[in-house]
C-alpha positions in Angstrom: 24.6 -15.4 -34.5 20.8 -16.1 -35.3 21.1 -18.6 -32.8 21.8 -16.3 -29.9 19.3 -14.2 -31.3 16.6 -16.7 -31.5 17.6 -17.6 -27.3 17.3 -13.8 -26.7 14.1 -13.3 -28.0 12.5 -16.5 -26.2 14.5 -15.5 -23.0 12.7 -12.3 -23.4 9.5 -13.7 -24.0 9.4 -16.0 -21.0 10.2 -13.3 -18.7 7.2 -11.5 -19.8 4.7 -14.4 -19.6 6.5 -14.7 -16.1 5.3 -11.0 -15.3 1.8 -11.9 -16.2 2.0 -15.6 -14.4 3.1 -13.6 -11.2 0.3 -10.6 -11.4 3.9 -8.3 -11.5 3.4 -4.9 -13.0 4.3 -4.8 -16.2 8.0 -2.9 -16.6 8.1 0.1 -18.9 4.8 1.7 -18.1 4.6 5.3 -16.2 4.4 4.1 -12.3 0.5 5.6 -11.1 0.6 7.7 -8.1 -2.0 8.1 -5.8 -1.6 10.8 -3.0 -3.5 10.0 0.5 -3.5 13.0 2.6 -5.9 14.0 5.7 -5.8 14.0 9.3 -6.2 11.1 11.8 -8.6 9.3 9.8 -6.4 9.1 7.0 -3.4 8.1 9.0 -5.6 5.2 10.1 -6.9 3.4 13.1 -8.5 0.4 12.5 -7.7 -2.2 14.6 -6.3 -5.4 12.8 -7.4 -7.7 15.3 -10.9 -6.8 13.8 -9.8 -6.8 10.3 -11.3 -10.1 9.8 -15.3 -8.9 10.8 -14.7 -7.8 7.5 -16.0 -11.2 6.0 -19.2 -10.8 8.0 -20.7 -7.8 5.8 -23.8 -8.6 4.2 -22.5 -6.9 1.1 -19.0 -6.4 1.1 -17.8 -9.6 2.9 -16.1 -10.8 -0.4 -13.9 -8.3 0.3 -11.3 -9.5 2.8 -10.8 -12.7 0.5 -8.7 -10.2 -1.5 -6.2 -8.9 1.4 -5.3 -12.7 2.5 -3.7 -15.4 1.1 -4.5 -18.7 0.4 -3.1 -19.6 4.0 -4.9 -17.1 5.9 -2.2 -14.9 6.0 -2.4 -11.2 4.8 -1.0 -10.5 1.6 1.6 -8.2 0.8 1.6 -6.6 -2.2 5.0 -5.6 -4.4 2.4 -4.2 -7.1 1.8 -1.5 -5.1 4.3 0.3 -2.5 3.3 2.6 -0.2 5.5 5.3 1.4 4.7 7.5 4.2 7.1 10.1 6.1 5.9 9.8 9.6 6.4 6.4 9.7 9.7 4.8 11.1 9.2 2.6 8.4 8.9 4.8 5.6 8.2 2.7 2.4 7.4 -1.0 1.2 4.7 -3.2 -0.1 1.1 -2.6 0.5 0.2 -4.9 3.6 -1.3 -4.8 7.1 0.0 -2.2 9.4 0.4 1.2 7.7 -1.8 2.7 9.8 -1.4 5.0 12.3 0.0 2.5 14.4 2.0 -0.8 13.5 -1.8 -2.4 14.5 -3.6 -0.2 12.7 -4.8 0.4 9.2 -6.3 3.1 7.5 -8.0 3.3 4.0 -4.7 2.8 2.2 -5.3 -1.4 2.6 -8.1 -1.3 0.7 -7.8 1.8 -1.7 -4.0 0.3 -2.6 -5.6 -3.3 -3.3 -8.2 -1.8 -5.4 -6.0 0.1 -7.6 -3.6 -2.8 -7.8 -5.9 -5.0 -9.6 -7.1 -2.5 -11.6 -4.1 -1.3 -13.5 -1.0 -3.4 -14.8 1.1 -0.4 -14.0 3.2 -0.4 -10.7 1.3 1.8 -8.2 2.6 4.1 -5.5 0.7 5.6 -3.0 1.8 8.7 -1.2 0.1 9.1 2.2 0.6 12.3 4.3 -1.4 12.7 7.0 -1.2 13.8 10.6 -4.1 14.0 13.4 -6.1 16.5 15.1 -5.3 19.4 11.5 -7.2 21.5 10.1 -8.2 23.4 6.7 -9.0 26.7 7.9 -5.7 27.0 9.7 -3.0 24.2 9.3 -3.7 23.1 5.8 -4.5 26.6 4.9 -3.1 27.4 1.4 -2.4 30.9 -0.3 -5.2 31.5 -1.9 -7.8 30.9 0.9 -6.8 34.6 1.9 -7.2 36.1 4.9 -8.6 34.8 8.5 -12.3 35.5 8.6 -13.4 37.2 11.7 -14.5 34.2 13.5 -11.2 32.1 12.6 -8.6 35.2 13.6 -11.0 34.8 17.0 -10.6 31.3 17.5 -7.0 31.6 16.6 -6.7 34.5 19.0 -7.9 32.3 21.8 -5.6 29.5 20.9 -2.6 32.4 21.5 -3.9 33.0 24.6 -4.1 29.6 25.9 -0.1 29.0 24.5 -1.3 27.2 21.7 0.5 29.0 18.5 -0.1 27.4 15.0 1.5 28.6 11.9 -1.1 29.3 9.2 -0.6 27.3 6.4 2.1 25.1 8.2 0.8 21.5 6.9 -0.3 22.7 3.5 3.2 23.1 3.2 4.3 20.1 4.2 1.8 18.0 2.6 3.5 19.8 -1.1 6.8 19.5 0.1 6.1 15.9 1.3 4.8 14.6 -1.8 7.8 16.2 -4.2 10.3 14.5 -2.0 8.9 11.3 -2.5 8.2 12.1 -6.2 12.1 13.0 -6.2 12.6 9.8 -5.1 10.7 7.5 -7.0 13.7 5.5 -8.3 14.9 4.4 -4.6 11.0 3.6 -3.7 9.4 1.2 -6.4 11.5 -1.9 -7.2 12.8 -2.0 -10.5 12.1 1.4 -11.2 13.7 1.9 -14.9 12.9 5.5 -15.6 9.6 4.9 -17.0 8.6 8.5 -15.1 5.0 8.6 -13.0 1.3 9.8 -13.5 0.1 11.5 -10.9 -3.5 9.8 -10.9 -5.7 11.2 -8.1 -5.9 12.3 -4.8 -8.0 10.9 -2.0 -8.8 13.4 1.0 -10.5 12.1 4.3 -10.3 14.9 7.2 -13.2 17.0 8.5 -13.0 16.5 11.9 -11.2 19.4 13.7 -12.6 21.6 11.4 -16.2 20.3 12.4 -15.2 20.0 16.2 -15.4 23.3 17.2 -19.0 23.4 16.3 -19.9 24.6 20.0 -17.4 27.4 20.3 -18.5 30.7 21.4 -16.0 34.1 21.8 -18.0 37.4 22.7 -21.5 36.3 22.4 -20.4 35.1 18.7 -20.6 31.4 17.2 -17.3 31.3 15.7 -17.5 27.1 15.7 -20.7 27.7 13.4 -18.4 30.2 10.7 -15.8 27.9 10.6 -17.4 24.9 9.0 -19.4 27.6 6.8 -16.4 28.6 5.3 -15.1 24.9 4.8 -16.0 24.6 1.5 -14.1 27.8 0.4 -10.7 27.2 2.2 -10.9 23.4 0.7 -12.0 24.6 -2.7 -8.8 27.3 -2.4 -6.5 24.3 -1.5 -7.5 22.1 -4.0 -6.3 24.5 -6.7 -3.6 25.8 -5.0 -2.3 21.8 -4.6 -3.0 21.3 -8.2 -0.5 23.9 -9.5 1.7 23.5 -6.8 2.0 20.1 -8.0 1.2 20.8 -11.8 -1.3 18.7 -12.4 -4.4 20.7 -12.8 -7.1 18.2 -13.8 -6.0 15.8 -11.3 -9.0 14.0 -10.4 -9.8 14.4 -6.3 -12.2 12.5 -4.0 -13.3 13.6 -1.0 -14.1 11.2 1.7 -17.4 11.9 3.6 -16.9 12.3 7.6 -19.4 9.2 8.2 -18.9 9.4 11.9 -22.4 8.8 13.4 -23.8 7.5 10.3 -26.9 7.5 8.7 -28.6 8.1 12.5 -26.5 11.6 12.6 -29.5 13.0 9.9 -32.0 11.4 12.6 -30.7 12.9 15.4 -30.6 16.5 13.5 -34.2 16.7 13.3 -34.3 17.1 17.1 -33.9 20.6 17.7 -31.8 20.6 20.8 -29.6 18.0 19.2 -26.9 21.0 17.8 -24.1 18.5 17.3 -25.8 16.4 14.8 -26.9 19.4 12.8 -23.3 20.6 13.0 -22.0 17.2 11.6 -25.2 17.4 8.8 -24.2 20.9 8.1 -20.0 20.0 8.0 -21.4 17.0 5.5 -23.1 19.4 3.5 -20.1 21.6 3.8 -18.1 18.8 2.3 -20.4 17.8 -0.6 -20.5 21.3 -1.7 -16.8 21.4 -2.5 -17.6 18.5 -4.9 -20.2 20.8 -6.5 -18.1 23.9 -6.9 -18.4 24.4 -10.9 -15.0 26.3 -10.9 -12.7 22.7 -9.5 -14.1 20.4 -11.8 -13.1 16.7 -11.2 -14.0 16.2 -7.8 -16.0 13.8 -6.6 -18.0 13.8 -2.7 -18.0 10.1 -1.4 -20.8 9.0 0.7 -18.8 7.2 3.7 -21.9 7.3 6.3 -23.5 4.1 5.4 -20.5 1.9 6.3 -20.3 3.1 10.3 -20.6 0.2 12.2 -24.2 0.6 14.9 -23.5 -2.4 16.6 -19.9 -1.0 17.7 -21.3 2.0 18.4 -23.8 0.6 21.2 -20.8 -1.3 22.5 -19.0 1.5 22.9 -21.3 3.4 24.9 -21.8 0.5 26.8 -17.9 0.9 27.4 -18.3 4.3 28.3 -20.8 3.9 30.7 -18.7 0.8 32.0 -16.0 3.0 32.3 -17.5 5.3 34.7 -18.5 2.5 37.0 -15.2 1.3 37.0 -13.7 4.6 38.4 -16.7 4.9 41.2 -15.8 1.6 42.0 -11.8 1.8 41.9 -11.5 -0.8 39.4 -8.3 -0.6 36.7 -8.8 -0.6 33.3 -7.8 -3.2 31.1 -8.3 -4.6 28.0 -10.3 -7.6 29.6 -12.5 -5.3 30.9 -13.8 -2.6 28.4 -17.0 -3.9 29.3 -18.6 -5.9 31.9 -18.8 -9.1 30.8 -16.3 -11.3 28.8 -18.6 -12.1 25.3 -19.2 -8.4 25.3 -15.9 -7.4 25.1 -14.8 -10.0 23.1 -17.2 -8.6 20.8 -15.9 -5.3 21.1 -12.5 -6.0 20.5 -13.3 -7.9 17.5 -15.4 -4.9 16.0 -12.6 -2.5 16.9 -12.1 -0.4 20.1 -11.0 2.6 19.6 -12.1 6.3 20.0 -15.5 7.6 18.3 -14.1 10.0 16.3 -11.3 7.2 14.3 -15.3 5.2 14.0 -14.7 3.0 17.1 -11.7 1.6 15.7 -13.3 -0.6 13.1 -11.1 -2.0 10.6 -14.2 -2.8 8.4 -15.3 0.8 8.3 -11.4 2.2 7.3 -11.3 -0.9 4.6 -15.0 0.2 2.7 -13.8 4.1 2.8 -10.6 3.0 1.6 -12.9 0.7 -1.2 -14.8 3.2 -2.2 -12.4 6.4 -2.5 -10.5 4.1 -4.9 -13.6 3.2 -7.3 -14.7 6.7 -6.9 -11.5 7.5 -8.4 -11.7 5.1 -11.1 -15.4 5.9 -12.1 -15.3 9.5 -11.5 -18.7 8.9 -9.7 
């Protein structure tokens, strides 16, 4: 009997030094949960074709080392599962390709890889997301209250134009989203043993439909202009109604600056006729003052500006410009020919390549947001 004993114990023993060997999350611990929730920008489209300029930043090049494997390959991380409703594939290891699209990524990559070498613990991240929302009317929550004047005006315009929203919809969704999956933790990490969860944090990166209507005008009245003024109050209101909803009040909660533009948006401002970069300083400001709100406590504004991407950005106004030739001229558009000449595009492709409001498509840009909600999260700074 002491025998079998004995063989038990060291049986038991190597397993565990095989845990640690293998980088596995150590069984037994409360799974942390991350929740990823926004709009496009969150769902994620950075092109993975350009994944790899990554290498090339001055400062955070060291970084794509840690999403590849030793053959070049990208890694795929069982430490950390990631599970997302929208997708048709809608859970598995951390990898490549949980982006919007199947060649996309968003800030999940990053953020997820982050988090998975910080803690021993398994980690799941809960991503809900969908493009072109809201705060003031899709994510709205209960205790935002009533419309203000100027959103019941935009909204009555939308009505008019066939466009009906429900108020509130997505804030819904988002809660109802993330206790599903909560629900269902068992079928969604591997070797899930009952241990129960920690919900850990919560990383929000939206702004821009909320910032968009900047140059709106109904009756002589900027109603654009009220609705990112009262930005920081509907988020604020969400953020507290999420944390009961959820029962977690002191979940910590980053908030993931719109760096679209970067650092030349605050440039631009100055100019007086220049009323859309003063709209995207003021919706910035908007953003950093939910992180100052006194009454929230333990959320946390994350400067995102200073990874946008200059050089992409003067390729892709290039490519606009391009673009207009092109239909003058009767020329189709192709991927060959965003712009005019072959080592300009192949640049451009390389950088990214996609709209200006998902930043130009730029893989790099999606994996230092990603980086830097996730240490936000960690430090609290």
């Amino acid at each position: 009997m002491l025998t079998l004993i004995l063989a038990s114990l060291v049986m038991g023993l190597t397993s565990i030094v095989s845990n640690v060997d293998n980088n596995e999350p150590t069984i037994g611990k409360k799974v942390k949960v991350f929740i990823l929730a926004g709009q496009s920008n969150m769902e994620g489209h950075g092109q993975i074709r350009s994944l790899n300029h990554l290498g090339q930043h001055p400062q955070y090049g060291y970084l794509l080392e840690k999403l590849k494997n030793a053959d070049g390959s990208w890694k795929e991380r069982e430490d950390v599962i990631i599970t997302w409703q929208a997708r048709e594939k809608k859970s598995g290891p951390l990898t490549v390709g949980w982006g919007s699209q199947n060649h996309e990524i968003g800030p999940e990559l990053m953020f997820g890889t982050v988090m998975g070498e910080k803690y021993d613990e398994q980690v799941l991240l809960i991503k809900t997301a969908w493009g072109g929302k809201d705060v003031f009317c899709d994510f709205r929550s209960p205790t935002a209250g009533s419309l203000t004047e100027d959103e019941a005006l935009l909204l009555e315009r939308e009505q008019s134009e066939n466009n009906n929203r429900e108020i509130g919809y997505y804030y819904r969704k988002l809660i109802s989203e993330i206790k599903e999956q909560l629900m269902n933790i068992d079928n969604l990490v591997p070797g899930y043993q009952g241990q129960g969860y920690e919900i850990s944090g919560m990383a929000w990166f939206q702004g821009w439909n909320d910032f968009c209507q900047w140059h709106i005008e109904i009756d002589q009245k900027k109603v654009g202009t009220g609705i990112i003024e009262n930005y920081p109050k509907n988020l604020s209101a969400m953020f507290r109604d999420l944390r009961q909803d959820l029962n977690v009040p002191n979940m910590p909660i980053v908030i993931g600056e719109m760096g679209i533009g970067g650092y030349d948006i605050a440039l631009r401002a100055k100019g007086q006729e220049n009323h859309e970069a003063q709209a995207v300083m003021n919706f910035r400001q908007a953003q950093q003052a939910v992180a100052e709100d006194k009454t929230l406590r333990n959320v946390t504004f994350v400067p995102t500006a200073g990874f946008w991407d200059t050089r992409l950005q003067e390729l892709r106004q290039i490519s606009d410009a391009y673009w207009s030739e092109k239909q003058k001229k009767g020329i189709s558009d192709t991927t060959e020919n965003h712009l005019p000449t072959k080592e300009l595009n192949d640049e451009y492709l390389n950088r990214g390549g996609h709209w200006y409001c998902h930043y130009n498509g730029s893989a790099t840009n999606y994996s230092l947001v990603g980086y830097a909600l996730a240490n936000a999260l960690i430090t609290g700074e």
